[in-house]
mmCIF entry with sequence, helices, sheets and N, C-alpha, C, O atoms, coordinates in Angstrom:
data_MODEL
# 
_entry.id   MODEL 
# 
_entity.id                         1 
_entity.type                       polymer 
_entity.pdbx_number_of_molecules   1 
# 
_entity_poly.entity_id                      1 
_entity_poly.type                           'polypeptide(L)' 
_entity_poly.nstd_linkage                   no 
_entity_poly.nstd_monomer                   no 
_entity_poly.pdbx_seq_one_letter_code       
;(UNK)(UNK)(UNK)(UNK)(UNK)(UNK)(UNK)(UNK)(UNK)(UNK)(UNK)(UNK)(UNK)(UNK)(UNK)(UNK)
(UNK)(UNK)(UNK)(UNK)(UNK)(UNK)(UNK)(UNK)(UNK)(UNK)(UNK)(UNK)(UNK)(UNK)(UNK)(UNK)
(UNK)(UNK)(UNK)(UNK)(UNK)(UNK)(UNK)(UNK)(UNK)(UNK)(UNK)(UNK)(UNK)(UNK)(UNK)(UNK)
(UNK)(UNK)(UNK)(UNK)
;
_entity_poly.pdbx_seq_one_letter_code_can   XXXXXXXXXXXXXXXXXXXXXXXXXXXXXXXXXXXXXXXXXXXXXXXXXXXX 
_entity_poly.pdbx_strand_id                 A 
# 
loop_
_entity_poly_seq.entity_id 
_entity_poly_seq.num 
_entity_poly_seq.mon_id 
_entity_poly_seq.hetero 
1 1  UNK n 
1 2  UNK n 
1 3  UNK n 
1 4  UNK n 
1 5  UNK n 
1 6  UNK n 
1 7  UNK n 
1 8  UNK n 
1 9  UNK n 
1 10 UNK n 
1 11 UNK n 
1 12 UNK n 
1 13 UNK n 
1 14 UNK n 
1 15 UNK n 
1 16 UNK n 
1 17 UNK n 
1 18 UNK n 
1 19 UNK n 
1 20 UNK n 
1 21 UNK n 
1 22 UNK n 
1 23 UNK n 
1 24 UNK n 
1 25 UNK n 
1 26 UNK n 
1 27 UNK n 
1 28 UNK n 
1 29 UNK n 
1 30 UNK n 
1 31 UNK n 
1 32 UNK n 
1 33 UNK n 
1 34 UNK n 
1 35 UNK n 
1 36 UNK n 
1 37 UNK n 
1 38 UNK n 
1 39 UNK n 
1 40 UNK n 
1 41 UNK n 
1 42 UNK n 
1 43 UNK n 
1 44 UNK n 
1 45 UNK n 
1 46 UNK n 
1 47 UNK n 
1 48 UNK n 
1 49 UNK n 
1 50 UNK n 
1 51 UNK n 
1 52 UNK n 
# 
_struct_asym.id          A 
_struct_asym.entity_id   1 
# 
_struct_conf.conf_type_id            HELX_P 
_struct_conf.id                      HELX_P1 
_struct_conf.pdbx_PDB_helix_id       AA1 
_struct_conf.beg_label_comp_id       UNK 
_struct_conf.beg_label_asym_id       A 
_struct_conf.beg_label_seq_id        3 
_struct_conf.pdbx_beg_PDB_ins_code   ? 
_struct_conf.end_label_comp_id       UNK 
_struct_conf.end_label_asym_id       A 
_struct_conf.end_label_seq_id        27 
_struct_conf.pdbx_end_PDB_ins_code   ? 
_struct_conf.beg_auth_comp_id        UNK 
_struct_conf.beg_auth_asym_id        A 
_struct_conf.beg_auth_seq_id         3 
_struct_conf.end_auth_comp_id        UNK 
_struct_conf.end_auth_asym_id        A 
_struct_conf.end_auth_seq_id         27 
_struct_conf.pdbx_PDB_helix_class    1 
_struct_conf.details                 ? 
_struct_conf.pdbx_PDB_helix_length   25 
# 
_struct_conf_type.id          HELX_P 
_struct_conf_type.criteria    ? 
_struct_conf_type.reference   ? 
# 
loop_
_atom_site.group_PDB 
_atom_site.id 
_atom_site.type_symbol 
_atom_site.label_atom_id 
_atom_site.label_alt_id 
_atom_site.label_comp_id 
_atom_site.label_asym_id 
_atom_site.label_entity_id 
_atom_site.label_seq_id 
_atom_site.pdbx_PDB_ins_code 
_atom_site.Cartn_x 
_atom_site.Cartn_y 
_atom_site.Cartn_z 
_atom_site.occupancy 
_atom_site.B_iso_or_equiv 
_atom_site.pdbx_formal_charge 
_atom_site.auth_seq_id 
_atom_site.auth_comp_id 
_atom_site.auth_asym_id 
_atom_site.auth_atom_id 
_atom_site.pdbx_PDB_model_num 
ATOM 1   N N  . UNK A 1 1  ? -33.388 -17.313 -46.871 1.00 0.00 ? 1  UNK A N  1 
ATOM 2   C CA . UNK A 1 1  ? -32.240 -18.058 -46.395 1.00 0.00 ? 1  UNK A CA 1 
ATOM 3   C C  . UNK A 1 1  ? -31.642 -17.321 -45.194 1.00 0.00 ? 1  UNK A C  1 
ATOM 4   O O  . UNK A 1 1  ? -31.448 -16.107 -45.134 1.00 0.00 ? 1  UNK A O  1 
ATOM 5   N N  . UNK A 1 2  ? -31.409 -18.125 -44.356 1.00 0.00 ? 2  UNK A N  1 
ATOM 6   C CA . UNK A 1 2  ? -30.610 -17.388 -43.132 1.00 0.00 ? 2  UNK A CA 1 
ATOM 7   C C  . UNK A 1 2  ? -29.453 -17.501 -43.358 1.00 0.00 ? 2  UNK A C  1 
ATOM 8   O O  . UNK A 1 2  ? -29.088 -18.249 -44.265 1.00 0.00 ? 2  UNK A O  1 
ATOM 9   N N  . UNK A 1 3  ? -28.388 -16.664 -42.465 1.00 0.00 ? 3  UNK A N  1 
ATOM 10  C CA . UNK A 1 3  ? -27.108 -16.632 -42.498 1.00 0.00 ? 3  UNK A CA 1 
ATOM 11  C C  . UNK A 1 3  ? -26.453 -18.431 -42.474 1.00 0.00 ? 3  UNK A C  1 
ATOM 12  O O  . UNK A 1 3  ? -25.664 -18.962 -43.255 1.00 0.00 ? 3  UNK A O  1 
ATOM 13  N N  . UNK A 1 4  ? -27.143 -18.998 -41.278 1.00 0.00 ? 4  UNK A N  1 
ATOM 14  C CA . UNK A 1 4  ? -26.389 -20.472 -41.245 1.00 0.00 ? 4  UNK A CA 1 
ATOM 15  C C  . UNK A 1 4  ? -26.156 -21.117 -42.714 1.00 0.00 ? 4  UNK A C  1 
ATOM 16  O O  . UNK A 1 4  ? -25.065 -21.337 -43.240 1.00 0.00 ? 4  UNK A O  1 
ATOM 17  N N  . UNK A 1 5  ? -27.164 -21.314 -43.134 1.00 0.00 ? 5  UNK A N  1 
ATOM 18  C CA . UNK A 1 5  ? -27.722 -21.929 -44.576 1.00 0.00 ? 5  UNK A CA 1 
ATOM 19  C C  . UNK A 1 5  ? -26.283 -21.364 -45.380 1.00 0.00 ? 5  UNK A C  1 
ATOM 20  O O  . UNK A 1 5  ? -25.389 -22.106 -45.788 1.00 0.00 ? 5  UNK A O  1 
ATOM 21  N N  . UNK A 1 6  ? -26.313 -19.408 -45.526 1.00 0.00 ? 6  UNK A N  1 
ATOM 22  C CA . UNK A 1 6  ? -25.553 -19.772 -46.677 1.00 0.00 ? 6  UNK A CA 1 
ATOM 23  C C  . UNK A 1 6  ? -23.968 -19.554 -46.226 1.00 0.00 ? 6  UNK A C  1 
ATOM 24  O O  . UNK A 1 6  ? -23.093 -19.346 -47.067 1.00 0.00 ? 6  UNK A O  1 
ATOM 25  N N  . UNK A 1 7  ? -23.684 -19.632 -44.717 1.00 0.00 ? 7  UNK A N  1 
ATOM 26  C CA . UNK A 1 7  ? -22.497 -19.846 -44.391 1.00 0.00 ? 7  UNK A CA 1 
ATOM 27  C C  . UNK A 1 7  ? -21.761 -21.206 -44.459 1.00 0.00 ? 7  UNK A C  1 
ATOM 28  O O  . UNK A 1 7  ? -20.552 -21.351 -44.278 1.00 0.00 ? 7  UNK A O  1 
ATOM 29  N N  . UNK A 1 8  ? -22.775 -22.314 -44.783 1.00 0.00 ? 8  UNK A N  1 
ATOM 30  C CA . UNK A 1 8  ? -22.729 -23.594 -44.691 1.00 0.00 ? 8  UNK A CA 1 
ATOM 31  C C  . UNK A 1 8  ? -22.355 -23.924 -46.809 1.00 0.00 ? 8  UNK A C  1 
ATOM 32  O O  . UNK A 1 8  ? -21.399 -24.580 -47.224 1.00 0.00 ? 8  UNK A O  1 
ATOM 33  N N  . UNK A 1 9  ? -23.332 -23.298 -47.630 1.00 0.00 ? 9  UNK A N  1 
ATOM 34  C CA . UNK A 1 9  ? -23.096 -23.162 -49.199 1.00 0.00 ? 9  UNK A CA 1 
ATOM 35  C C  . UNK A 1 9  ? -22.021 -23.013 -49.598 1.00 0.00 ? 9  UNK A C  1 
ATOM 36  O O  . UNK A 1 9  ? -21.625 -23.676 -50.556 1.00 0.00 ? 9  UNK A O  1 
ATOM 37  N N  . UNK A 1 10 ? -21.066 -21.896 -48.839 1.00 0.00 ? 10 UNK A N  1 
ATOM 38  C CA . UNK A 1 10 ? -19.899 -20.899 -48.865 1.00 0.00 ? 10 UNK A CA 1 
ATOM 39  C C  . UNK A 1 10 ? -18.885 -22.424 -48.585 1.00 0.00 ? 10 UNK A C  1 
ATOM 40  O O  . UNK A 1 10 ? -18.135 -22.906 -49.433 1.00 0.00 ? 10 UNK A O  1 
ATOM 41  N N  . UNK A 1 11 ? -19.074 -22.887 -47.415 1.00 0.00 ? 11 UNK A N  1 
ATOM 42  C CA . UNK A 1 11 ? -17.648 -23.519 -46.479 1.00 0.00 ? 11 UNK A CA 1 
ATOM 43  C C  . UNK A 1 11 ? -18.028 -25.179 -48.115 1.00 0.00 ? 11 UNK A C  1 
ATOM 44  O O  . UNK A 1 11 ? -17.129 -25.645 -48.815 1.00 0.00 ? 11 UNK A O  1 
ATOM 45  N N  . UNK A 1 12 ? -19.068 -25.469 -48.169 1.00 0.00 ? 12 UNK A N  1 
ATOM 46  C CA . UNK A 1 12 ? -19.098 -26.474 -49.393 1.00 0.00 ? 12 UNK A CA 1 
ATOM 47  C C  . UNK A 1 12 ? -19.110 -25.822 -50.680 1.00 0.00 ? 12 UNK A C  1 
ATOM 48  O O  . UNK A 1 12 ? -19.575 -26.589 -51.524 1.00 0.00 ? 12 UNK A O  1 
ATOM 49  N N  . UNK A 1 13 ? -18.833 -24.889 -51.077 1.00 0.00 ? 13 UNK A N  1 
ATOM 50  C CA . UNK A 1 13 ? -17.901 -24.332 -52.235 1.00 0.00 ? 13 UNK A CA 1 
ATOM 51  C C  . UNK A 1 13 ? -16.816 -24.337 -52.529 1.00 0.00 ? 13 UNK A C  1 
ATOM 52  O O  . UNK A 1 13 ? -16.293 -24.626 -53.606 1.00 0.00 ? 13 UNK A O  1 
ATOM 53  N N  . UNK A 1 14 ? -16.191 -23.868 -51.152 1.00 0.00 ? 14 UNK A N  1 
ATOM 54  C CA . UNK A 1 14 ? -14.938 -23.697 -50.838 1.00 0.00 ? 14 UNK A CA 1 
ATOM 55  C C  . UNK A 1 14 ? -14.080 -25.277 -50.994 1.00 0.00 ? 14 UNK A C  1 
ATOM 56  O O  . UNK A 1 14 ? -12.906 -25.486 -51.298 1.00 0.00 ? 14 UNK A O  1 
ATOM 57  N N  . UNK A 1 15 ? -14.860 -25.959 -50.755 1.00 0.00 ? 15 UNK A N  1 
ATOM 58  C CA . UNK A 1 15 ? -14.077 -27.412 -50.559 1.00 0.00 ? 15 UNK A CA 1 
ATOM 59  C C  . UNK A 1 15 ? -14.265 -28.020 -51.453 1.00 0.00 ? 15 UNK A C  1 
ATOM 60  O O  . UNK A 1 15 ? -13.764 -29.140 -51.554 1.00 0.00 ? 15 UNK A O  1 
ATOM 61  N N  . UNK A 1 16 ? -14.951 -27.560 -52.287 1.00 0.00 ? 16 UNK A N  1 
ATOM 62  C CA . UNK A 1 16 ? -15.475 -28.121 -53.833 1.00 0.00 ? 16 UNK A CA 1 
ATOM 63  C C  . UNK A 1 16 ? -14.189 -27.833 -54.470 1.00 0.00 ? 16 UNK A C  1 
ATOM 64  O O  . UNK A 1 16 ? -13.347 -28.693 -54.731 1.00 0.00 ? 16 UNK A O  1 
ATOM 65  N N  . UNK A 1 17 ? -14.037 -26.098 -54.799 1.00 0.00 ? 17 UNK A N  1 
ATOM 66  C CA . UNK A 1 17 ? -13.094 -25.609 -55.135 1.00 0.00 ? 17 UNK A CA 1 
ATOM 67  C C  . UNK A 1 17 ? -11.718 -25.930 -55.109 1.00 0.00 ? 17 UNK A C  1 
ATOM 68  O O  . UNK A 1 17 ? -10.817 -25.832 -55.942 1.00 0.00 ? 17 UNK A O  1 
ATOM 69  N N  . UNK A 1 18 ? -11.782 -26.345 -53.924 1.00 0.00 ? 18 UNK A N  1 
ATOM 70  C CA . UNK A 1 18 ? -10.067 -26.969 -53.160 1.00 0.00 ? 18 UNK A CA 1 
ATOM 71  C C  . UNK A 1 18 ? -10.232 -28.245 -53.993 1.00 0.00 ? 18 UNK A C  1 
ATOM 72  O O  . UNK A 1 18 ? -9.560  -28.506 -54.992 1.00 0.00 ? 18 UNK A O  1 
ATOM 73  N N  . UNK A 1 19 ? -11.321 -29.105 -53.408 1.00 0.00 ? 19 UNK A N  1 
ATOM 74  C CA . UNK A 1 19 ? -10.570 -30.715 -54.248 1.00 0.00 ? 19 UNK A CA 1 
ATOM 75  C C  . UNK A 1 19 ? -10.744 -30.495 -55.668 1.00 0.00 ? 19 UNK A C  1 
ATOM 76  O O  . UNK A 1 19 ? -10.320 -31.400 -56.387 1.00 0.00 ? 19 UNK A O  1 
ATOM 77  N N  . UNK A 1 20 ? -11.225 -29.584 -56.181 1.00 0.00 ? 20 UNK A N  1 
ATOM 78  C CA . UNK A 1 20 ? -11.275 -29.389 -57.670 1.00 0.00 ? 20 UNK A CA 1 
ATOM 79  C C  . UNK A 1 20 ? -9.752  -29.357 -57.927 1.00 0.00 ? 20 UNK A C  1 
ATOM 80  O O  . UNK A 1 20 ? -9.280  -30.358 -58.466 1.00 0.00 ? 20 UNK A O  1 
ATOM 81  N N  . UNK A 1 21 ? -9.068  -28.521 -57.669 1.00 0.00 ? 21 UNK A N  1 
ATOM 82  C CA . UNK A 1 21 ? -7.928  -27.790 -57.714 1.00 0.00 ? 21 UNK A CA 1 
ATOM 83  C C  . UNK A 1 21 ? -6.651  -28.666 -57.385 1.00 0.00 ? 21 UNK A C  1 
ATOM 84  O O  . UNK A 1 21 ? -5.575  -28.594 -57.979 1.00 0.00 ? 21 UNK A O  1 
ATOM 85  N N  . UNK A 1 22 ? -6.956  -29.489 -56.353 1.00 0.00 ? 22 UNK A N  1 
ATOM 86  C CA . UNK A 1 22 ? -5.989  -30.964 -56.505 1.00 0.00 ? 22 UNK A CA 1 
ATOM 87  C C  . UNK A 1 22 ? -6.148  -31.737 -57.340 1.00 0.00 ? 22 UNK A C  1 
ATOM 88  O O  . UNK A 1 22 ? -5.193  -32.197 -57.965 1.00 0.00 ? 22 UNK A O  1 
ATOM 89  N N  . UNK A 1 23 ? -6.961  -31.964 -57.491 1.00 0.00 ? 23 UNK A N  1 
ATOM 90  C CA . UNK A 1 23 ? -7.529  -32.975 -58.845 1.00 0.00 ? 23 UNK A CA 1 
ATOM 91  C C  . UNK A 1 23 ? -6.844  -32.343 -60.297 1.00 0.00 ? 23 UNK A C  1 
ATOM 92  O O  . UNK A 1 23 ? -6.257  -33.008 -61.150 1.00 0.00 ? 23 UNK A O  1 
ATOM 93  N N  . UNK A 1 24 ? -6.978  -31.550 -60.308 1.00 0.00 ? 24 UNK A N  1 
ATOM 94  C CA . UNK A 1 24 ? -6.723  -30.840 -61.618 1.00 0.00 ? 24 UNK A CA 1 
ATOM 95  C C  . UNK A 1 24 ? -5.121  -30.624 -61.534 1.00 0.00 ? 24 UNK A C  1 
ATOM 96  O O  . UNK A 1 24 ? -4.528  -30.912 -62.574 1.00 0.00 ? 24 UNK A O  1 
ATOM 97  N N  . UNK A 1 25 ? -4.361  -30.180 -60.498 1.00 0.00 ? 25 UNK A N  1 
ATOM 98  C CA . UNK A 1 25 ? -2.878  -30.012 -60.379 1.00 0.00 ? 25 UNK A CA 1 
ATOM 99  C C  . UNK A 1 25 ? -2.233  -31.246 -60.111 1.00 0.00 ? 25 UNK A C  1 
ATOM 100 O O  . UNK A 1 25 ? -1.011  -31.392 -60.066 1.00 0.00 ? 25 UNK A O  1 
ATOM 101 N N  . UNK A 1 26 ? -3.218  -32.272 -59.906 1.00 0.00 ? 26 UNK A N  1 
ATOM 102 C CA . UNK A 1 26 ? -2.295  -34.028 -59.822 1.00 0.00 ? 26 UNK A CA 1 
ATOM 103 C C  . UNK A 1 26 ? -2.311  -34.328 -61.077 1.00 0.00 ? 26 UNK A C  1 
ATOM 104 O O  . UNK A 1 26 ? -1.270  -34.927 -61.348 1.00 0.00 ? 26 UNK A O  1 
ATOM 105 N N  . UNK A 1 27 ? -3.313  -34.144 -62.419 1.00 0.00 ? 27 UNK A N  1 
ATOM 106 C CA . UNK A 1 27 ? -3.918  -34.894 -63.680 1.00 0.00 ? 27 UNK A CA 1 
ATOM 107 C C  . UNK A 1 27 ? -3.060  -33.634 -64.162 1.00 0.00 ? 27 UNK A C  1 
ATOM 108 O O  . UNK A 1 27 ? -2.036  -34.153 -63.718 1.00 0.00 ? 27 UNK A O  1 
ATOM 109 N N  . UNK A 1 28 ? -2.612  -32.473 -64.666 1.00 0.00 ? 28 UNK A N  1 
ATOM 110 C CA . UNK A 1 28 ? -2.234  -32.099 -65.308 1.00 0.00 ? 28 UNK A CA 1 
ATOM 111 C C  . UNK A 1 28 ? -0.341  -31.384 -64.859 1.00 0.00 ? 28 UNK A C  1 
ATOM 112 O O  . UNK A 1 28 ? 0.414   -30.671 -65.521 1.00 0.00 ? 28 UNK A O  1 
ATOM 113 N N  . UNK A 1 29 ? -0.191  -32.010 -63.480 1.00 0.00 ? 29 UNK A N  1 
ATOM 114 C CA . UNK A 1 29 ? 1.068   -32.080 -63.350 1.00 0.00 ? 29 UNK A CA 1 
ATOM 115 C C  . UNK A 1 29 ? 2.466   -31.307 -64.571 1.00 0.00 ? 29 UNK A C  1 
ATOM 116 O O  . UNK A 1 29 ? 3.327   -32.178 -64.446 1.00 0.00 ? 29 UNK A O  1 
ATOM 117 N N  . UNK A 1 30 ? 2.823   -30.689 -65.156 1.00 0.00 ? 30 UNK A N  1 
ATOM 118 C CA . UNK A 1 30 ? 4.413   -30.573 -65.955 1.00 0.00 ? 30 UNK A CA 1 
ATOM 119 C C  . UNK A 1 30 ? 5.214   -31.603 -65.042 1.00 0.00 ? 30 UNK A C  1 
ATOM 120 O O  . UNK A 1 30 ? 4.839   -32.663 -65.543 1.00 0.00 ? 30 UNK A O  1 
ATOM 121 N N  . UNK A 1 31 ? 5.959   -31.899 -64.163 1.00 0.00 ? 31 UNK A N  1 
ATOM 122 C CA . UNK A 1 31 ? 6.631   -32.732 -64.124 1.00 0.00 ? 31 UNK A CA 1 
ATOM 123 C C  . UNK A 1 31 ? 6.845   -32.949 -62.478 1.00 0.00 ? 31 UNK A C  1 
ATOM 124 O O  . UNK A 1 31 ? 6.700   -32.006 -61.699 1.00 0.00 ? 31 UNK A O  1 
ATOM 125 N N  . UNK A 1 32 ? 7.164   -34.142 -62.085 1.00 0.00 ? 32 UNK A N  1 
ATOM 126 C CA . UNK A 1 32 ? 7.119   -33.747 -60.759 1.00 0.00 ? 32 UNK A CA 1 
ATOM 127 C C  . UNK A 1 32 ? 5.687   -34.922 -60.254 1.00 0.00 ? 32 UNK A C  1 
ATOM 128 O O  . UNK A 1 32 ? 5.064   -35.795 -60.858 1.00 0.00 ? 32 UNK A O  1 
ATOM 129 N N  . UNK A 1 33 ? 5.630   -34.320 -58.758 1.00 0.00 ? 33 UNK A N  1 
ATOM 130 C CA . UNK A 1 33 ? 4.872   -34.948 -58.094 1.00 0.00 ? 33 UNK A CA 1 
ATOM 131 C C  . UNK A 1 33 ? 3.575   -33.434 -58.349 1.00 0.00 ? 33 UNK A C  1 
ATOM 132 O O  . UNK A 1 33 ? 3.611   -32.442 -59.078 1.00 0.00 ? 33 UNK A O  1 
ATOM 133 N N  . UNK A 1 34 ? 2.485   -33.987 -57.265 1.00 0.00 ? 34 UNK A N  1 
ATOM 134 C CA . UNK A 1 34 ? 1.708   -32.527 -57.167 1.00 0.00 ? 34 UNK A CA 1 
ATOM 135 C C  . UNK A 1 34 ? 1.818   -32.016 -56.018 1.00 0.00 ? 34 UNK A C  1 
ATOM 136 O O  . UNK A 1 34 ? 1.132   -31.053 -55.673 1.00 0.00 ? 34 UNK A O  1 
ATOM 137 N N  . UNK A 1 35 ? 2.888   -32.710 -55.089 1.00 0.00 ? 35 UNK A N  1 
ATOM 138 C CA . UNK A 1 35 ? 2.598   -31.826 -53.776 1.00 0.00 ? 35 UNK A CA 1 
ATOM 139 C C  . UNK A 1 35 ? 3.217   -30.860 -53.944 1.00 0.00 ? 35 UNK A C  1 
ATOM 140 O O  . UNK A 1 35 ? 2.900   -30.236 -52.931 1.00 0.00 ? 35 UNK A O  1 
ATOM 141 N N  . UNK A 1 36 ? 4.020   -30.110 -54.577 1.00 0.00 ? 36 UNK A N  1 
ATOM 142 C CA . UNK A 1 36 ? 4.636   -28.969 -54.029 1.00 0.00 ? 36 UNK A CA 1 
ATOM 143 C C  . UNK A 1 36 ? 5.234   -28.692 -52.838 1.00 0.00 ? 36 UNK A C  1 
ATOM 144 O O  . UNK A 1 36 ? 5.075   -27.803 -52.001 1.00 0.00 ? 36 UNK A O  1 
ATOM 145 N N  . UNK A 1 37 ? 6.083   -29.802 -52.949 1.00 0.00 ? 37 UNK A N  1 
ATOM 146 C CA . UNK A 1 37 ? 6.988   -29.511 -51.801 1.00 0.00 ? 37 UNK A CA 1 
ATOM 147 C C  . UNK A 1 37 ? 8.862   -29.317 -52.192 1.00 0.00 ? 37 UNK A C  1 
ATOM 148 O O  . UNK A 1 37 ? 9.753   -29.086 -51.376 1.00 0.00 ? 37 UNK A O  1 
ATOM 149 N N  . UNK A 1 38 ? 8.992   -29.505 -53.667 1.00 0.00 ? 38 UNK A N  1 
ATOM 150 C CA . UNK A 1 38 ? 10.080  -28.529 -54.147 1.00 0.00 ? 38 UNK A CA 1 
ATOM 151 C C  . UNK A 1 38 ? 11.203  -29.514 -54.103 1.00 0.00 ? 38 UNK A C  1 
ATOM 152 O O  . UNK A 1 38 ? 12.365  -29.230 -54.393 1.00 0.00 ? 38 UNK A O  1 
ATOM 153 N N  . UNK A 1 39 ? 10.759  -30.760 -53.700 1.00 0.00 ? 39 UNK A N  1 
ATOM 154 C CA . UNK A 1 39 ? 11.762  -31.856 -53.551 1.00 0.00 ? 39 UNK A CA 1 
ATOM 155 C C  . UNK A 1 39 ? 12.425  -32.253 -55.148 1.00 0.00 ? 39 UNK A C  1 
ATOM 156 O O  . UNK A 1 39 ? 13.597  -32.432 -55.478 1.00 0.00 ? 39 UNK A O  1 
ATOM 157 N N  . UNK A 1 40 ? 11.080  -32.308 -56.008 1.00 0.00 ? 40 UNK A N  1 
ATOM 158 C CA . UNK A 1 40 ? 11.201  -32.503 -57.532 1.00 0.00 ? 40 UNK A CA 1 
ATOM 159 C C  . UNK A 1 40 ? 12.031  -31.467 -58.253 1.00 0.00 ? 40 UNK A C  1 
ATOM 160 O O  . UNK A 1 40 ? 12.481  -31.807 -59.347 1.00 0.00 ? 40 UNK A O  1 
ATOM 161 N N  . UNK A 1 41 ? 12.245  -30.515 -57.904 1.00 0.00 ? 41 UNK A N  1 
ATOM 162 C CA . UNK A 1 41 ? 12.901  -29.650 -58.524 1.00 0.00 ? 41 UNK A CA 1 
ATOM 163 C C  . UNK A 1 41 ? 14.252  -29.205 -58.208 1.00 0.00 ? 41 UNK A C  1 
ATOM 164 O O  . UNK A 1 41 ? 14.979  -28.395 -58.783 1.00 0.00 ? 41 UNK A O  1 
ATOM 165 N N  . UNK A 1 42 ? 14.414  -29.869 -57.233 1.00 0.00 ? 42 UNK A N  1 
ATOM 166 C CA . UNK A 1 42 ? 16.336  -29.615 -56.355 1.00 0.00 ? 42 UNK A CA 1 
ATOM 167 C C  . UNK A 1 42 ? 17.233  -30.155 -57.422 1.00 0.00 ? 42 UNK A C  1 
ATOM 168 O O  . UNK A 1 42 ? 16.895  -31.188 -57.999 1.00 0.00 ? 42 UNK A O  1 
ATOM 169 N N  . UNK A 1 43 ? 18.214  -29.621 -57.697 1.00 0.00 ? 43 UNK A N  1 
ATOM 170 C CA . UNK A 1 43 ? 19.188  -30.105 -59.104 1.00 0.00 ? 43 UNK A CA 1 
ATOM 171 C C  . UNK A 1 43 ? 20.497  -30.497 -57.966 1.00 0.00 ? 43 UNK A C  1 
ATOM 172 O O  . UNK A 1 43 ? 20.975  -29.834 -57.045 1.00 0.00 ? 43 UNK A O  1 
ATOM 173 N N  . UNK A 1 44 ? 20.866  -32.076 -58.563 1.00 0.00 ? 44 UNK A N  1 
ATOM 174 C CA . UNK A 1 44 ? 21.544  -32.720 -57.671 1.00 0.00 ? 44 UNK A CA 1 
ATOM 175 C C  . UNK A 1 44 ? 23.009  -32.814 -58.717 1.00 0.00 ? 44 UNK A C  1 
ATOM 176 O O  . UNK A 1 44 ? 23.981  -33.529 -58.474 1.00 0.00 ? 44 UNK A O  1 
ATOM 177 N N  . UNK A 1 45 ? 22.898  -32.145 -59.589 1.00 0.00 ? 45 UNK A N  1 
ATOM 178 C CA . UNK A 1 45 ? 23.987  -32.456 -60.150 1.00 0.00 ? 45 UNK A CA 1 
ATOM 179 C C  . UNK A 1 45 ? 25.225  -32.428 -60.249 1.00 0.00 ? 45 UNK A C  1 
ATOM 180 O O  . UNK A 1 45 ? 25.996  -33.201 -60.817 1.00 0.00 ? 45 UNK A O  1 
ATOM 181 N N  . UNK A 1 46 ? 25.511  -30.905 -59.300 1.00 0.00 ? 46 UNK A N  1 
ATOM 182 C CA . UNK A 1 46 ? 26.731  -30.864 -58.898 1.00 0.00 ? 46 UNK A CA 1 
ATOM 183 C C  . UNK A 1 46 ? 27.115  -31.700 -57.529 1.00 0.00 ? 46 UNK A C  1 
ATOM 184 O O  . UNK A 1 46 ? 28.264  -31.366 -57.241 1.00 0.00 ? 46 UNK A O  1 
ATOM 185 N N  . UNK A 1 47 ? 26.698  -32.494 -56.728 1.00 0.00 ? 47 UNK A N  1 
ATOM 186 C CA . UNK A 1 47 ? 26.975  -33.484 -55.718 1.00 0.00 ? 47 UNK A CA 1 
ATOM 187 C C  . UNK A 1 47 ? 27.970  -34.911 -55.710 1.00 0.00 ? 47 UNK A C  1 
ATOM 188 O O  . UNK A 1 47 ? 27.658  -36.003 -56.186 1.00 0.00 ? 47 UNK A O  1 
ATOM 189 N N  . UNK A 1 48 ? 28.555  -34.746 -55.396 1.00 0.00 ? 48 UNK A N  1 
ATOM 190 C CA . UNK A 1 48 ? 29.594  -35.630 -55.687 1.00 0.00 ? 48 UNK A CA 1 
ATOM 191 C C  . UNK A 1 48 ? 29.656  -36.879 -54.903 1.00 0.00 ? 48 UNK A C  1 
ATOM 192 O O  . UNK A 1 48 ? 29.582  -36.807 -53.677 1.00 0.00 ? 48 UNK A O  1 
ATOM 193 N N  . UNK A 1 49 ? 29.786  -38.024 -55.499 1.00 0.00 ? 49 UNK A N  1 
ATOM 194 C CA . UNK A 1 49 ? 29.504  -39.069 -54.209 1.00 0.00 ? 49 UNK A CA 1 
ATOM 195 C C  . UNK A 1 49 ? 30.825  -39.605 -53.103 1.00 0.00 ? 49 UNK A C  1 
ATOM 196 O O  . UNK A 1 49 ? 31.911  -39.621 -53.683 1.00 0.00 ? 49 UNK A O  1 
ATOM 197 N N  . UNK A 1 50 ? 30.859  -39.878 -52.171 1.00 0.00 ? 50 UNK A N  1 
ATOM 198 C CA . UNK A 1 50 ? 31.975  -40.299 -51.704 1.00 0.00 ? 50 UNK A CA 1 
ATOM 199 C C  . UNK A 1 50 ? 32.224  -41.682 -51.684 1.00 0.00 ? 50 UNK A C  1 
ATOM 200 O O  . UNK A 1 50 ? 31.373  -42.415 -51.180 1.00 0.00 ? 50 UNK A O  1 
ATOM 201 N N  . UNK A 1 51 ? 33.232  -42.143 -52.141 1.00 0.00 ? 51 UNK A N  1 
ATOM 202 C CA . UNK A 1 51 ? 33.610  -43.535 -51.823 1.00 0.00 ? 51 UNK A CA 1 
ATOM 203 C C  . UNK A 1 51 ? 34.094  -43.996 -50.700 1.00 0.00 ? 51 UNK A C  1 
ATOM 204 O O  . UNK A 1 51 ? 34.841  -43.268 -50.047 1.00 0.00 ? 51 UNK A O  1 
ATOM 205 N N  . UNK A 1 52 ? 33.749  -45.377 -50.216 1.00 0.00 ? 52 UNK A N  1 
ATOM 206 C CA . UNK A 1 52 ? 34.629  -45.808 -48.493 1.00 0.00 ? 52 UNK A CA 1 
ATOM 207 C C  . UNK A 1 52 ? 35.926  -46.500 -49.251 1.00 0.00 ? 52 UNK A C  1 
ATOM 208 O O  . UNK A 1 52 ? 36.849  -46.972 -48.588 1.00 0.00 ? 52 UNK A O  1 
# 
């Protein structure tokens, strides 16, 4: 095997790995969305609304 070959195995592992890893953190979620963007977890509770 030459270098190309298994630099090419490596970069399709790697992406195996990755969509594995979304797949698995969307289907087994605790609560929330799966992006991780921290929106799901902001506590709005002390916010008070204003009336016009």
């Amino acid at each position: 095997m030459d270098t190309q070959t298994i630099l090419v195995f490596a970069i399709f592992a790697l992406a195996v790995f990755y969509i594995s890893r979304l797949v698995y953190r969307s289907v087994f979620a605790k609560k929330g969305c799966a992006s991780n963007c921290g929106k799901c977890a902001a506590d709005f509770s002390n916010i008070q609304n204003e009336k016009k």
